[in-house]
FIBA-805920 format. One line per 5 residues: number of its first residue (from 1); their letters; for each residue x, y negated, z of C-alpha. Coordinates in steps of 0.25 Angstrom, whole numbers, m for minus. Example, Ala and Ser with C-alpha at 12.3 -4.5 7.8 and 13.67 -1.06 7.14 Angstrom:
1) as) 49:18:31  55:4:29
END
This chain:
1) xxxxx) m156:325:m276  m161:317:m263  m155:305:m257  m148:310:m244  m154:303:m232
6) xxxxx) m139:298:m226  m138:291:m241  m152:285:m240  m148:279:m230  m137:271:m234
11) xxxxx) m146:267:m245  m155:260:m235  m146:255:m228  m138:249:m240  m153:243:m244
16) xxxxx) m155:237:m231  m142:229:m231  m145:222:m247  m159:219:m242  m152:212:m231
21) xxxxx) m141:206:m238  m152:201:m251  m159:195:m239  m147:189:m232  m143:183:m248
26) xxxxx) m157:178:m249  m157:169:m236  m143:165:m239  m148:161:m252  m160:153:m245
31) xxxxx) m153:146:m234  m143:141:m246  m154:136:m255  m161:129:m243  m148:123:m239
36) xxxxx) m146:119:m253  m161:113:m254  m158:105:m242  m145:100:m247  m150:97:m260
41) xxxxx) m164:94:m259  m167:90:m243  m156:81:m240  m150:78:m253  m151:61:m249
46) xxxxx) m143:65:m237  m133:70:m243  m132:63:m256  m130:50:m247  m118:58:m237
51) xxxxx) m111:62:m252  m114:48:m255  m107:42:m242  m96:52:m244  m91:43:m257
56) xxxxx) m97:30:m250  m90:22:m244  m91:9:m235  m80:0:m234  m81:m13:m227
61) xxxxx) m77:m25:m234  m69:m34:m225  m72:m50:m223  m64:m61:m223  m61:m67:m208
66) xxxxx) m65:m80:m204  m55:m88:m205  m50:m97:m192  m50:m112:m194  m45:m126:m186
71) xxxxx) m56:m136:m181  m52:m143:m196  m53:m130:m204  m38:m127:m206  m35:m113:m205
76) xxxxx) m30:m105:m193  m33:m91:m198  m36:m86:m211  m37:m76:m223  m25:m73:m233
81) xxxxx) m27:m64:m244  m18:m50:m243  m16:m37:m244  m19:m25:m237  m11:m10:m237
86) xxxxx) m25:1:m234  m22:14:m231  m34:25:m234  m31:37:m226  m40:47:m233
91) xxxxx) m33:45:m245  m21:51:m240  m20:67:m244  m13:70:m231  m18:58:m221
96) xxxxx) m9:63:m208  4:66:m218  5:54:m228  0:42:m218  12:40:m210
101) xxxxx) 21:40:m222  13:30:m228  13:22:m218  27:22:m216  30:20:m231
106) xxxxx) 20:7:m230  27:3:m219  41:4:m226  35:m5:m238  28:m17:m229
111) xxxxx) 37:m15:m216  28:m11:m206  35:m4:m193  31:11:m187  22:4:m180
116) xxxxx) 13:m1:m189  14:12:m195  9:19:m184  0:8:m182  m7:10:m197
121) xxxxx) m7:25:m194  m14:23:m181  m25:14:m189  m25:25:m201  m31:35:m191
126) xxxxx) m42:26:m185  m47:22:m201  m57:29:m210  m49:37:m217  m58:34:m230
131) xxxxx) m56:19:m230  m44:10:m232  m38:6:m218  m30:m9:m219  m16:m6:m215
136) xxxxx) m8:m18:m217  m14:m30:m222  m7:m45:m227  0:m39:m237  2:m51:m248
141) xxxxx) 4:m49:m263  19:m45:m263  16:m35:m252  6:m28:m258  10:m27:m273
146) xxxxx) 23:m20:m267  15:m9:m261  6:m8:m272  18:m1:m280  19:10:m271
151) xxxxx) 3:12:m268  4:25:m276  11:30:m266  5:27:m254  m9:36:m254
156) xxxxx) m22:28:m248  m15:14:m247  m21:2:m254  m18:m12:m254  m30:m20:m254
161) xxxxx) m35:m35:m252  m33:m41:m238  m35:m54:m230  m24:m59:m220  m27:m66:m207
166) xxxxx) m18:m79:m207  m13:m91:m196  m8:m101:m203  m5:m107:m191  3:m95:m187
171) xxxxx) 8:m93:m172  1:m109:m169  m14:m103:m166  m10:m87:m164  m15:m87:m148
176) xxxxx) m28:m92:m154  m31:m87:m166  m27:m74:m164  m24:m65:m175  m30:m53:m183
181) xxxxx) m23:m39:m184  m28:m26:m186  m36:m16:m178  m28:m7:m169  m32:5:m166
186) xxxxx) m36:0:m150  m44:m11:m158  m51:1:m166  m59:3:m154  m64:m10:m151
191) xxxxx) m66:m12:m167  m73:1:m173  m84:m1:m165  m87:m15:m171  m86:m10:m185
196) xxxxx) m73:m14:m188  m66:m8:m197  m50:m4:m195  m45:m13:m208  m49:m26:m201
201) xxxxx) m41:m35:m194  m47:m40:m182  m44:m52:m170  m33:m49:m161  m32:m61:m154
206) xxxxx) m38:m76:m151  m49:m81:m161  m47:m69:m168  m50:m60:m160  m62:m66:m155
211) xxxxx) m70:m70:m167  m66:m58:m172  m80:m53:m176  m84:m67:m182  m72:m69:m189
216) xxxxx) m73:m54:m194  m85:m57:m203  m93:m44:m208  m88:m35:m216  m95:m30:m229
221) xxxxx) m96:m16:m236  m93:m9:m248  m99:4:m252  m89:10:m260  m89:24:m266
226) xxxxx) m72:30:m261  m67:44:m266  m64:55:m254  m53:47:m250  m59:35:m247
231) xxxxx) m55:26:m262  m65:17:m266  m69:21:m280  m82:10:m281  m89:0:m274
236) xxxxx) m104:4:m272  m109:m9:m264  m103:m21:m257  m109:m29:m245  m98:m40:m244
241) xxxxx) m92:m46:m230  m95:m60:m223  m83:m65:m220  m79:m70:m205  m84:m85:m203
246) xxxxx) m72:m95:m202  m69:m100:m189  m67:m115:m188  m59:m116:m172  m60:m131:m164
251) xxxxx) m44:m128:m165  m36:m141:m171  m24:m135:m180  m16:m148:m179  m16:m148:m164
256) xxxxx) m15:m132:m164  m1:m135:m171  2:m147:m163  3:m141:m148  9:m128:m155
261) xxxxx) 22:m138:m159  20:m144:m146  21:m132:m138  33:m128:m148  45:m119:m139
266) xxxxx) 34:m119:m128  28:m107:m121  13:m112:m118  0:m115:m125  m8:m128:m127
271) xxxxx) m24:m129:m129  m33:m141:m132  m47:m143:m132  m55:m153:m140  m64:m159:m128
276) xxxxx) m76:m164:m135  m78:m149:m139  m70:m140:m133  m64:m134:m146  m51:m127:m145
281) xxxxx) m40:m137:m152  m28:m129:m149  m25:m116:m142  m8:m114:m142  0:m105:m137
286) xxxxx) 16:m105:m138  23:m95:m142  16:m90:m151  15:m78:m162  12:m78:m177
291) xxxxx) m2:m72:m178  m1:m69:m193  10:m60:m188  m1:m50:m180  m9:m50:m192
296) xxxxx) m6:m36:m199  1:m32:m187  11:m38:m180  25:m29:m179  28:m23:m165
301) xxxxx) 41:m29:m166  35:m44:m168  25:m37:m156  35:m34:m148  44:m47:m149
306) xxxxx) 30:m56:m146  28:m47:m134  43:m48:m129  46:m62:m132  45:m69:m118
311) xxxxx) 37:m82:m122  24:m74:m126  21:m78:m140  8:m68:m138  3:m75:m127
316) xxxxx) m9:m85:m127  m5:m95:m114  m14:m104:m119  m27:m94:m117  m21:m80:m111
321) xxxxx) m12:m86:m102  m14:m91:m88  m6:m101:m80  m5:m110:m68  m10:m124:m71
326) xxxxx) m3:m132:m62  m8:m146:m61  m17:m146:m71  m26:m137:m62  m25:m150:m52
331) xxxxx) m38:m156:m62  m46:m145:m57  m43:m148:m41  m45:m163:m44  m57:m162:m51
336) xxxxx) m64:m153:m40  m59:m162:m28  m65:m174:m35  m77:m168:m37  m78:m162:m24
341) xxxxx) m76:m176:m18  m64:m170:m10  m55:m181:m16  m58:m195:m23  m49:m202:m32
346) xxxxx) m44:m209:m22  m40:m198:m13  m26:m197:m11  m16:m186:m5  m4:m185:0
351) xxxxx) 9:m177:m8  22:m176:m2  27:m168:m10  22:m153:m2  10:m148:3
356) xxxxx) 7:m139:15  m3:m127:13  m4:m118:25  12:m114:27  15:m117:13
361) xxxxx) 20:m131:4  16:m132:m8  24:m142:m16  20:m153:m26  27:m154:m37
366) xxxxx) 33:m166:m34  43:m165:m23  42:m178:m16  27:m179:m18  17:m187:m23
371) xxxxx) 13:m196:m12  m2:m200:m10  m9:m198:m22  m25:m198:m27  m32:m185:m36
376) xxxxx) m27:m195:m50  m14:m197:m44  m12:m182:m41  m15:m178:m55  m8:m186:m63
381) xxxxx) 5:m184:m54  1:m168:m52  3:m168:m37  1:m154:m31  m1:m158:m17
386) xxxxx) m15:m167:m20  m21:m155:m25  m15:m146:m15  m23:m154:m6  m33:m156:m14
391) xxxxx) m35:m142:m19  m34:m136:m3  m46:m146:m1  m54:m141:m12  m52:m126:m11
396) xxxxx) m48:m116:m21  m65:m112:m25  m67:m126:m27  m56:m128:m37  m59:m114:m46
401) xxxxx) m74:m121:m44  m68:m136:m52  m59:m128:m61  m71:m119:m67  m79:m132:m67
406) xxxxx) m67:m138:m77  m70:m127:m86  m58:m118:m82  m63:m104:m89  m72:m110:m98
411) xxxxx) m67:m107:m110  m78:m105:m120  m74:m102:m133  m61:m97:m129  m66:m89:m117
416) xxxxx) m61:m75:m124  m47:m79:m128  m44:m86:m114  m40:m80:m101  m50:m86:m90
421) xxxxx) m42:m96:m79  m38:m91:m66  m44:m102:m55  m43:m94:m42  m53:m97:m31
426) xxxxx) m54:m87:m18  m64:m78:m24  m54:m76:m38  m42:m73:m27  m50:m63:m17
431) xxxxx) m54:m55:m31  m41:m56:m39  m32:m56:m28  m38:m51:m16  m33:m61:m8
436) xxxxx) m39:m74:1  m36:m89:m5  m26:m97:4  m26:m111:4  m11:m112:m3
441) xxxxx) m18:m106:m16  m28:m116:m18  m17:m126:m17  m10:m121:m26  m22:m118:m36
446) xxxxx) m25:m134:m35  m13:m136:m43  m13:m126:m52  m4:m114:m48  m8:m102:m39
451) xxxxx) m16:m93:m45  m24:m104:m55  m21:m100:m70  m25:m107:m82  m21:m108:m98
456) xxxxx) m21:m119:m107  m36:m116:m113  m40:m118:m98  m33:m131:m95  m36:m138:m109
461) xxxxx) m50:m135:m106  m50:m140:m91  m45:m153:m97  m56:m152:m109  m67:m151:m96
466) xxxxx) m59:m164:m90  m59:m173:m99  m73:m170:m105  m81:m169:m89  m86:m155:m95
471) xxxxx) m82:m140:m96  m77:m140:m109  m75:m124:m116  m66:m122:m127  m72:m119:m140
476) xxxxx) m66:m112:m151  m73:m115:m163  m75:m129:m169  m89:m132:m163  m99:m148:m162
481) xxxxx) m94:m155:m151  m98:m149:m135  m109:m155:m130  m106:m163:m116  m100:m156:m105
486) xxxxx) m106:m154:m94  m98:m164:m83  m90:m157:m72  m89:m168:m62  m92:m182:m60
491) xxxxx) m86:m192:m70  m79:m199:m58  m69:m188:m56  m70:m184:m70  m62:m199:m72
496) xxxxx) m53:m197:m61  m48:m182:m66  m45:m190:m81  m41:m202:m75  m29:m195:m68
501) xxxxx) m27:m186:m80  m25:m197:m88  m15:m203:m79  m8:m190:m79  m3:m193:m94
506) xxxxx) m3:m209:m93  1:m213:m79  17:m214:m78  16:m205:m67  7:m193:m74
511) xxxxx) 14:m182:m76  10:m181:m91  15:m196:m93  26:m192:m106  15:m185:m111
516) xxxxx) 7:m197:m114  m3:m198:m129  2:m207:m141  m8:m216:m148  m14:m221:m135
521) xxxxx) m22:m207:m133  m24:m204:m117  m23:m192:m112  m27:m186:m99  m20:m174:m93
526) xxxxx) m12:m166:m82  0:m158:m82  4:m145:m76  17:m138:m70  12:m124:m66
531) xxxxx) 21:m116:m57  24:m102:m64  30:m98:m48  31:m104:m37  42:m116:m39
536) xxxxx) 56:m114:m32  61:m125:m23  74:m128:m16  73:m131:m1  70:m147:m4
541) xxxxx) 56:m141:m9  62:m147:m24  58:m136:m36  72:m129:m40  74:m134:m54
546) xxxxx) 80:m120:m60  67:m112:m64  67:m100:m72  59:m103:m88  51:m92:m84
551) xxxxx) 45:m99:m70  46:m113:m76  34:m120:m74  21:m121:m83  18:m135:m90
556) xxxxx) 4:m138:m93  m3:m150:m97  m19:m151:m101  m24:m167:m106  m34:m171:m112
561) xxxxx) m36:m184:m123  m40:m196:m125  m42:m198:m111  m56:m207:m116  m61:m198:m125
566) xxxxx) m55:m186:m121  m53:m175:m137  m44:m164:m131  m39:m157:m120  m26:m151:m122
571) xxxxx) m17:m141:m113  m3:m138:m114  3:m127:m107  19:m124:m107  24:m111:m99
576) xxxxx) 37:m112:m91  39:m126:m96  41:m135:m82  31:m148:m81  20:m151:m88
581) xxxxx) 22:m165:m90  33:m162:m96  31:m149:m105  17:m148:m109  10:m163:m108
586) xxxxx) 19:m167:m121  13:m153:m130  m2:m159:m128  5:m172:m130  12:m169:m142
591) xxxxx) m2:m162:m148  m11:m173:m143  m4:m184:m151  m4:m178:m162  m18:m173:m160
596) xxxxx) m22:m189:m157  m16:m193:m169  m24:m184:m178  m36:m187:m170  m36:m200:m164
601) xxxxx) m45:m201:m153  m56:m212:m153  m52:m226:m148  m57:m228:m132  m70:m235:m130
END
């Protein structure tokens, strides 16, 4: 019996569709095998070295910093062997759920406060969740042995090895030195860039913070084959670190601690500068804080009480601030009108006591005047009319021109850590305040007030630059003697300006006469009393005795010694203390003899 044609067909079409479907079956089968070809045969290196690199691990291996040492190799900052808490956020089964409570329960065992747990949370989220990232470091023995015990329950933390930053001279070089903490997460965007890696601590301040990079050393490497959550089953190969170069500063620990007692209960800073070199003897400022305290972290509670406490332990007046001079700044105006030839040393003046500028007195500070009195006389009495005369005759752009040629603002080495001076002229007033200069201004600029603003790096230096007749720059590191200045003026009024700063500590009537060295050592130098505001007076003209603390005058007092063969410069600067004859001149006293008697200068020719 025939095949009907409606089944014929179907059977057509049914053959139709296997031919298709073999056909289909046959490419897929092709496309597979190439594919497979490809990936076993073609690019096999490729991928063998991606499957390789997924086991493969490079972690960095960290060097030990360069330590910070004293101009005699005694230790300012150095390395203490600890412990470390690391957390590894991949090996937590459930990352979002389980960190906060393990956090919390570290903090309940080492004390940390919700903000350094939030903080450690913050940081877990910016770390490769395959590596280790430093929580907490300074752990010692004790600390870490407790929470050893309860490791088991505590997924992906380890305790491993660590290195502590110490000061041993704690608070007494904090404002210089500086101190190392961890990297924040506004820090991780200045850092990721330079290849730094989250677990290491870095400068936060002072020396620290700028020698970071040399103090850092380089880091080493270790290839290292880790599980899929990141723990290190062996080391494959090791390329070890260079450790940071130890830094050797021209600071002098003895004196350091010297002017700190000496400042002790004093809000203010002292700086001294070794002449010959310019190398940084001492950099002090009081009150200060405890920079091992901001190592690991300070607390916000200790944050909070150093921000609130009104004497400003945090701030560095010796560099970062910036103050009136007063009188000191009358060097700069007699230098320039001797060297102008506007005055001689025989030139004398007129004080009664007041002085008329335009419709306004301007007073001297002592009420009944000076009398007549010559450029030497004037500076080692500190009378304000001479150089409001003086200094009207001169001109405000001479002056700014004399106190850049002192060296103001040259700071060399320490050009990063200090705030540049304010020496006005008309040009700095027309752009800053956008105002004219008028006559009363300079006056008052000639002793030291007004708008001129200085800090004890500057002064110390100025009178670093006097008694050697050349710009000397500081210098941080302990460095061969400078090479000769290159003189600033004439040696003529060189010996006037030293000669009258000499008799400002041995004459009987210098205002720094109580201040006067042991052992026969002659010092040159100049008080200041700086007005904070402008002083209140009754209708005699005399100053009202009853001045609030926080308008008190500012002390200052900048020498230098032996007067002969001049070794170092010295400024010491007290806030809200009254006269400088009286508050500051005995601090750089007190540190100078003792300095003398450790280094006895050489017998005069």
């Amino acid at each position: 019996m025939g095949i009907g044609r409606e089944e014929w067909r179907q059977r057509e079409t049914l053959r139709g569709r296997l031919i298709l479907f073999y056909l289909l079956f046959v490419l897929v089968t092709l496309v597979l095998v190439g594919r497979l070809v490809q990936l076993q045969v073609i690019e096999a290196d490729r991928y063998q070295a991606a499957a390789r690199q997924n086991r493969i691990d490079l972690l960095p291996i960290y060097p030990a910093r360069g330590q910070l040492l004293d101009r005699y190799n005694r230790l300012l900052a150095e390395n203490d062997p600890a412990f470390a808490i690391t957390l590894t956020p991949a090996a937590l089964p459930s990352f979002k759920e389980q960190l906060q409570p393990i956090l919390e329960r570290l903090g309940a065992m080492l004390g940390w406060t919700p903000e350094d747990v939030a903080d450690f949370a913050e940081r877990s989220k910016l770390a490769n969740p395959f590596r280790p990232l430093r929580l907490k470091g300074g752990l010692d023995w004790d600390a870490a042995s407790r929470l050893a015990i309860d490791l088991y329950e505590l997924p992906g933390i380890e305790i491993v090895a660590d290195a502590r930053r110490y000061y041993p001279m704690g608070p007494a070089a904090a404002h210089l030195l500086g101190y190392l903490g961890r990297i924040n997460a506004p820090d991780w965007r200045r850092f990721e860039p330079e290849g730094y890696d989250l677990n290491e601590p870095v400068g936060k301040m002072g020396i620290e913070r700028l020698d970071q990079d040399l103090l850092r050393g380089v880091n080493g490497m270790r290839e290292v084959e880790v599980t899929a959550v990141g723990r290190v089953v062996k080391e494959v190969s090791r390329t070890p670190p260079k450790d940071g170069p130890d830094l050797h500063l021209a600071l002098d620990l003895d004196l350091q601690s010297d002017l700190v007692k000496a400042m002790a209960n004093r809000r203010g800073a002292a700086v001294a500068i070794d002449i010959p070199t310019g190398g940084l003897l001492a950099y002090v400022s009081t009150p200060s804080f405890d920079p091992n305290q901001m190592v690991e972290g300070v607390s916000l509670v200790q944050w909070r009480a150093w921000n609130r406490d009104a004497n400003l332990p945090l701030l560095d007046r010796a560099g970062r601030g910036l103050y009136p001079p007063g009188s000191i700044f009358k060097i700069v105006v007699a230098w320039a009108a001797l060297a102008e030839g506007l005055i001689t040393p025989s030139t004398r003046v007129h004080c009664s006591g007041s002085y008329e500028v335009g419709d306004r007195t301007l007073f001297c500070w002592k009420h009944d005047g000076h009398g007549s009195v010559s450029v030497e006389q004037a500076l080692v009495q500190s009378c304000d009319v001479f150089f409001y005369d003086v200094g009207l005759r001169l001109g405000i752009d001479t002056i700014a021109r004399y106190a850049e040629a002192l060296g103001l603002g040259a700071l060399g080495d320490l050009d990063p850590l200090v705030k540049d001076p304010v020496i006005p002229n008309r040009a700095w007033k027309q752009v800053v305040k956008k105002a004219p200069w008028f006559p009363g201004e300079t006056a008052l600029a000639a002793i030291g007030q007004g708008y001129v603003l200085v800090n004890p790096v500057h002064m110390a230096q100025m009178m670093a630059t006097v008694a050697r007749g050349g710009v000397v720059k500081p210098i941080l590191l302990e460095r061969s003697p400078a090479g000769d200045a290159e003189p600033i003026v004439d040696d003529d009024v060189a010996r006037v300006i030293r000669r009258a700063l000499t008799q400002v500590v041995e004459s009987p009537y210098g205002t720094a006469r109580k201040s006067k060295l042991e052992n026969g050592v002659l010092m040159a130098g100049k008080t200041g009393t700086a007005q904070v505001v402008s002083i209140l007076r009754d209708e005699d003209g005399k100053p009202m005795r009853d001045v609030p603390p926080a308008v008190e005058d500012h002390a200052w007092f900048a020498a230098f010694a032996p007067v002969d063969h001049p070794q170092i410069a010295i400024c010491v600067f007290v806030a809200h203390a009254g006269h400088g004859g009286e508050e500051a001149a005995p601090v750089a006293k007190r540190a100078l003899d003792a300095y003398f008697a450790r280094h006895p200068p050489p017998s005069p020719d």
